[in-house]
N, C-alpha and C positions, 0 to 999 in steps of 0.2 A: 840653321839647323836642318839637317836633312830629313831625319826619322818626322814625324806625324808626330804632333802632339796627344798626348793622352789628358793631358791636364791643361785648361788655357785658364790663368788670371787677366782680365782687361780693364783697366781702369777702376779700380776698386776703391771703395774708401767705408774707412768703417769706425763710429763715434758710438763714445757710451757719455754714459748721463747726461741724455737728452740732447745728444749733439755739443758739449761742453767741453768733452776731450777726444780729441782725432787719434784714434791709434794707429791707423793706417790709411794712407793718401796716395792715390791715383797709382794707385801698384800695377805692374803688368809684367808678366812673366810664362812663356810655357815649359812645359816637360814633355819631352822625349816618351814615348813608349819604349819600357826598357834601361831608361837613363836614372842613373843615383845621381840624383842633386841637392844640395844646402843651402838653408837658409842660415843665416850668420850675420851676426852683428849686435852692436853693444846692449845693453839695456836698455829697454825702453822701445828698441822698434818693433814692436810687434809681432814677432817671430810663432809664438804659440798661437797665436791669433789668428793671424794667417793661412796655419797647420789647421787651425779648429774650423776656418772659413772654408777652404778647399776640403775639408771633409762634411761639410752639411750642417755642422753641430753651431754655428754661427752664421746668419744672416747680414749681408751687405746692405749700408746704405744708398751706394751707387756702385756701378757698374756692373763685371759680370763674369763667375765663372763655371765654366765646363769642365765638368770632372764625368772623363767616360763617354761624350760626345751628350753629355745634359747635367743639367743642374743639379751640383752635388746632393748626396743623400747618404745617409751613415747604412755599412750594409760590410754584406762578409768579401764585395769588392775592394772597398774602402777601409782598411785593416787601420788601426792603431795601436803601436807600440808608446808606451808612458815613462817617464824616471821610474814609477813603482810597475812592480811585475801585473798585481794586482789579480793575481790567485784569487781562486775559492778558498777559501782554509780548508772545508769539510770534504774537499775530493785529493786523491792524489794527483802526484804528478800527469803518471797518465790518465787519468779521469778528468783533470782542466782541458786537456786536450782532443779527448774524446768527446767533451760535452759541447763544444763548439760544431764537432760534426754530426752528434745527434740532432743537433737544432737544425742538421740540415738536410737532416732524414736517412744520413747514412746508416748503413747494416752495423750492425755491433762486430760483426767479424772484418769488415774490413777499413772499421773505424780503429779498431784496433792494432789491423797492421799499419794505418797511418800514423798511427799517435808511436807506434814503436820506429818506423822508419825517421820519423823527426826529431826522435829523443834520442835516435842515433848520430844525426845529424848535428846535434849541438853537443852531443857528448854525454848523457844521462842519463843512457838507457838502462844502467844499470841502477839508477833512482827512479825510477816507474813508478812505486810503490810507495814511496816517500810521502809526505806530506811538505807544505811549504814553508812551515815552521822549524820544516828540520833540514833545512837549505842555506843557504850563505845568500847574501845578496847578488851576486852575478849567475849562482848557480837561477835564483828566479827568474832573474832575466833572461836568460837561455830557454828557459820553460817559457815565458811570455813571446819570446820570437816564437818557439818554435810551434805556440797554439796559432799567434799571426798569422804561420805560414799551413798550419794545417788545411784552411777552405779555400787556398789558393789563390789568394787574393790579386786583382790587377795592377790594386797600388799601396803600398805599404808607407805609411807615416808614420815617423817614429820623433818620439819629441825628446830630447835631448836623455836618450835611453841608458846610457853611460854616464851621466855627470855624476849619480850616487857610488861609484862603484872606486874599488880603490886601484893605485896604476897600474898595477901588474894585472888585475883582471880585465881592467879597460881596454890594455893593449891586448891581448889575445880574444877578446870578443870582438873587436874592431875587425881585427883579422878574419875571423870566422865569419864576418859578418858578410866581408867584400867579399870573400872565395864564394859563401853561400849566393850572394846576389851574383856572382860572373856564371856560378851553374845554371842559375835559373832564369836570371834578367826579370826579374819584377821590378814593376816602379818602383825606384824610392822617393820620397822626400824626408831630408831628416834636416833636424833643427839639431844647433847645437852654438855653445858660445865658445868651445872651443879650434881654434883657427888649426890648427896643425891635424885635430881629427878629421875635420871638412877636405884636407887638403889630401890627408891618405886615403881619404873614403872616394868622394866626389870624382863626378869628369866633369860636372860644371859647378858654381857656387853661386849663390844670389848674392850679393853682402847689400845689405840693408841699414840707411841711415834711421837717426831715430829719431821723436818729436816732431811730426806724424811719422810714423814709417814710411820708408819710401825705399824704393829700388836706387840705389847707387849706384852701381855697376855687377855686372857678368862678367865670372873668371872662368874661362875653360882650361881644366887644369889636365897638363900632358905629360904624364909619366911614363913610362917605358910599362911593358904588361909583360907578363903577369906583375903586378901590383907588387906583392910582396915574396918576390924571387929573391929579393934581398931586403933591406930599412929601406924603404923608399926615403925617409930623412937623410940617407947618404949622396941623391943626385942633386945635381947643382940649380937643377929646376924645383925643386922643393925649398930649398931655400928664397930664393926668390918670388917667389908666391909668396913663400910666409913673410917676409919681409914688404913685400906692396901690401899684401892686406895687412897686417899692423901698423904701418905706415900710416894707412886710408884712415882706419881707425882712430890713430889718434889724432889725422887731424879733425875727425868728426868731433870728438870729446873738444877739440879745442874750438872748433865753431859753434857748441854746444854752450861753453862758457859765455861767450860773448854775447850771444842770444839771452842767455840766463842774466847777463849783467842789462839785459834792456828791459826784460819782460819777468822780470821773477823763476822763481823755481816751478819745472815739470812736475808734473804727477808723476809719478811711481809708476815702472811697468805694469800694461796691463795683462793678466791672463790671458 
C-alpha cells in the first residue's frame, strides 16, 4: 500500500468474561489516509468490536493500535456513524447539527452555514426545521452522516449504517455516500454483513473469519471510476468478487461446523 497509514491494527486480540471468550485474535490490518475500507464477514467475528477498538471505546488485551499516529481516543477526529441515527429528539434537524459545532466553539453564524451547507449535501435542506420524529428512517440517517461530517472528522466509522434501512433507500444512500467520500477523501472504515455493499463501496475489504476473529484475507477491489457512471453490478469484476468472497464464506461456515462438531457450540456474537 503506497498511501501512509492513518489507522495501524498489530496483533490485537481481545477476550471478554475474564479471558473465557476470544472475540478477536492476533488481527493486523492498516488503512490508508483517504482510503474507504470494510470489514465483512459472517457472524461472530468480531466486526463491531473491532469498529469499537480502533475507535478508543474498547481496550485491548494484547497488542496495538494507532489511530492518528497514537492511541485511539473517542473525539470529533474519530466520528461514528450507528444503524440508529441517534438524534436529539428535542432539537431539529439543523440544531443536531449545529450542536456538534457549538461543542466546538464555533460561531452561531457560521455554524449555521455548516449545518445548512451539509443538509444540502444529503438532501434535506429543505427539512432543517423538522424534528426527527417527523423523518423516515433513511431520511435520519442522512441527518446522522451529515452531523458526522460537520467537525470534519479524519476518520469516519460507520457500523453497519444501512442494514435498517429498506432497498430502495439503501441503494441511493450507498451512492451518496461513495460520491460524498470521492469529494472529500475522509477515512472510512465501514462494517457491514452485506458482501455486494462492501464491494460497491470499498477499494479494499478485510473479510474476517469468525471464532476468534481473525483476518482472512485482503481484497482490493478495482472497478473502473467513477464508481457509479453506470451499476457497477454490471462489470465482470463485480461479479467475481462477489462470487470469491461468498465462496470464502461458505467455506468458513463449513469449517465452523466441523470445529462445532469437536468442541460444542460458540457464543453468540459479540458486540
Amino acid at each position: 500500500m503506497s498511501r501512509a497509514p492513518i489507522i495501524s491494527v498489530k496483533k490485537i486480540t481481545k477476550t471478554f468474561k475474564n479471558g473465557e471468550v476470544t472475540a478477536l485474535q492476533d488481527v493486523s490490518f492498516d488503512v490508508a489516509e483517504g482510503e474507504f475500507l470494510s470489514l465483512v464477514g459472517p457472524s461472530g467475528c468480531g466486526k463491531t468490536t473491532l469498529l469499537r477498538v480502533i475507535n478508543g471505546l474498547i481496550d485491548v488485551d494484547h497488542g496495538e493500535v494507532i489511530s492518528l499516529g497514537q492511541a485511539p481516543e473517542p473525539g470529533p477526529d474519530l466520528a461514528m456513524v450507528f444503524q440508529s441515527a441517534r438524534l436529539l429528539p428535542w432539537l431539529t434537524v439543523s440544531g443536531n447539527i449545529e450542536f456538534v459545532l457549538e461543542l466546538r466553539g464555533m460561531g452561531k453564524t457560521e455554524r449555521r452555514q455548516r449545518a445548512d451547507a451539509l443538509l444540502g449535501a444529503v438532501g434535506l435542506r429543505d427539512f432543517a426545521q423538522a424534528f426527527a420524529h417527523e423523518l423516515s428512517g433513511g431520511m435520519q440517517q442522512r441527518v446522522g452522516l451529515a452531523r458526522a461530517l460537520a467537525v470534519e472528522p479524519k476518520v469516519l466509522l460507520m457500523d453497519e449504517p444501512f442494514a435498517a434501512l429498506d432497498a430502495i433507500t439503501r441503494e441511493v444512500l450507498r451512492r451518496e455516500l461513495y460520491e460524498m467520500w470521492a469529494r472529500r477523501k475522509t477515512t472510512i472504515v465501514f462494517v457491514t454483513h452485506d458482501i455486494e455493499e462492501a464491494i460497491l463501496l470499498s477499494q479494499r475489504i478485510v473479510l474476517l473469519k469468525p471464532r476468534p476473529g481473525r483476518v482472512d484475507s485482503v481484497i482490493n477491489v478495482d472497478l473502473p471510476e467513477p464508481r457509479f457512471a453506470q451499476d457497477p453490478r454490471t462489470y465482470p469484476q463485480f461479479a467475481t468478487y462477489r462470487s470469491s468472497i461468498w465462496q470464502r464464506i461458505q467455506d468458513m461456515a463449513k469449517e465452523g461446523t466441523k470445529l462445532e462438531e469437536l468442541s460444542g457450540a460458540f457464543p453468540k456474537e459479540l458486540p
